[in-house]
BALOBA-1460 file (C-alpha; in Angstrom, 3 decimals):
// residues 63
<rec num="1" residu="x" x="80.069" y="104.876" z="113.509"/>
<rec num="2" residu="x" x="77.723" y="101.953" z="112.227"/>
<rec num="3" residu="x" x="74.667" y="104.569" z="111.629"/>
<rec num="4" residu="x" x="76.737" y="105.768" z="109.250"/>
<rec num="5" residu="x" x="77.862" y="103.119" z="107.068"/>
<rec num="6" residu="x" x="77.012" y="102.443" z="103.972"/>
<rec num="7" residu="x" x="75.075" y="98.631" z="104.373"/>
<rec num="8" residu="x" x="74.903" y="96.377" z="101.498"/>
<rec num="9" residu="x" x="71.922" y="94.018" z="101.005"/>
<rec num="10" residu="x" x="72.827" y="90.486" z="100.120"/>
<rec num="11" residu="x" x="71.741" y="89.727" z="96.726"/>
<rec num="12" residu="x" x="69.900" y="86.635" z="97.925"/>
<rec num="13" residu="x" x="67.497" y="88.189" z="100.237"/>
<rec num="14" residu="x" x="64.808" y="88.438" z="97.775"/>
<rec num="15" residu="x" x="64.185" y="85.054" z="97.309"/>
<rec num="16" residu="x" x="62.327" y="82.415" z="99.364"/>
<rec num="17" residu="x" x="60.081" y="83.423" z="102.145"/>
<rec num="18" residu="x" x="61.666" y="86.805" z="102.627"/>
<rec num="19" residu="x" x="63.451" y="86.107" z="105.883"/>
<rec num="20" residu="x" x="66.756" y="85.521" z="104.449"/>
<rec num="21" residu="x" x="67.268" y="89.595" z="105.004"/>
<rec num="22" residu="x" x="70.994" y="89.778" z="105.565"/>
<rec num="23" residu="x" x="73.369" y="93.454" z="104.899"/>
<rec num="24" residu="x" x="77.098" y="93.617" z="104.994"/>
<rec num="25" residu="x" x="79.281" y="96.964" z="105.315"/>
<rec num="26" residu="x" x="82.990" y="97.491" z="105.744"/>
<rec num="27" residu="x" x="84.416" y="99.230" z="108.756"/>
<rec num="28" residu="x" x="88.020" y="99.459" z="108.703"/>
<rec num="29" residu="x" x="89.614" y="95.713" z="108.501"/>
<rec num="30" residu="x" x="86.309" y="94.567" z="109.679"/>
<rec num="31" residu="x" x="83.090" y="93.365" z="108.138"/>
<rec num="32" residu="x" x="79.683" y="94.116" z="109.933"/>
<rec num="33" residu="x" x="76.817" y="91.628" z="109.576"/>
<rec num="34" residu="x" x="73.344" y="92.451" z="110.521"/>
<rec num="35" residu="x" x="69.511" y="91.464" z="110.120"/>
<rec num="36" residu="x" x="68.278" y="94.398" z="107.863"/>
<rec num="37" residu="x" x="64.716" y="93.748" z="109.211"/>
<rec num="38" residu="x" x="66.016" y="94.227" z="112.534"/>
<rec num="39" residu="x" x="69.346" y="96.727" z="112.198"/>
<rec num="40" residu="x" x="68.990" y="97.973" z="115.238"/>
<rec num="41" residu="x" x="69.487" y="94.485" z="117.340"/>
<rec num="42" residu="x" x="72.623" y="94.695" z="116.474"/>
<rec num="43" residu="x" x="75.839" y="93.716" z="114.352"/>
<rec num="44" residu="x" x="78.132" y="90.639" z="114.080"/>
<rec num="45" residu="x" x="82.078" y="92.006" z="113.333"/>
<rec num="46" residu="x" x="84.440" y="90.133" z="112.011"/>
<rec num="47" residu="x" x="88.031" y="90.763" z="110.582"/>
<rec num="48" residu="x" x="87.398" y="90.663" z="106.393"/>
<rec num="49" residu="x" x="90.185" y="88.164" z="106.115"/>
<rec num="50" residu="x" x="87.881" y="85.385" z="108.252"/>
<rec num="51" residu="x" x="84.507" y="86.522" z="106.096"/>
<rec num="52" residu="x" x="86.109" y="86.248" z="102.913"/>
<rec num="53" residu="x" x="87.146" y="82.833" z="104.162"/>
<rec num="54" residu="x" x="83.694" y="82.310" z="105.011"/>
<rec num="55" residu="x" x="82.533" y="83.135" z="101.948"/>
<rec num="56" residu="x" x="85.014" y="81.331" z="100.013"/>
<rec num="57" residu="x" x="83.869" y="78.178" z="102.130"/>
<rec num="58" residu="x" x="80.390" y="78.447" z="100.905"/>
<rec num="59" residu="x" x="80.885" y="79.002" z="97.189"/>
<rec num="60" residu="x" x="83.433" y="75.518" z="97.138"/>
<rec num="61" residu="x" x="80.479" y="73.357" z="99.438"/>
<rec num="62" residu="x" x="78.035" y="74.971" z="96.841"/>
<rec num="63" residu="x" x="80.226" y="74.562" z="93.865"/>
């Protein structure tokens, strides 16, 4: 099922060093994380509830 998703690039992998390579895609309720220099090492899931969270986390401690 993950072969097939559609993976988004984060829109701050460009920058730096290049080694900040990180792709998202939906599945379901769930959110799959993965290295996109490295997709085949595999995926971190989590439920999109606790990554938007996450996210939301970030953006205040940036903020």
């Amino acid at each position: 099922m993950i072969g097939r998703t559609h993976w988004r690039k984060s829109s701050y992998s460009e920058g730096g060093d290049g080694n900040t390579c990180v792709e998202i895609a939906e599945i379901g309720g769930l959110v799959a994380i993965r290295d996109s220099k490295a997709p085949f090492r595999g995926t971190l899931t989590v439920p999109v509830d606790s990554f938007t969270a996450l996210l939301q986390s970030l953006r205040a401690t940036t903020s």
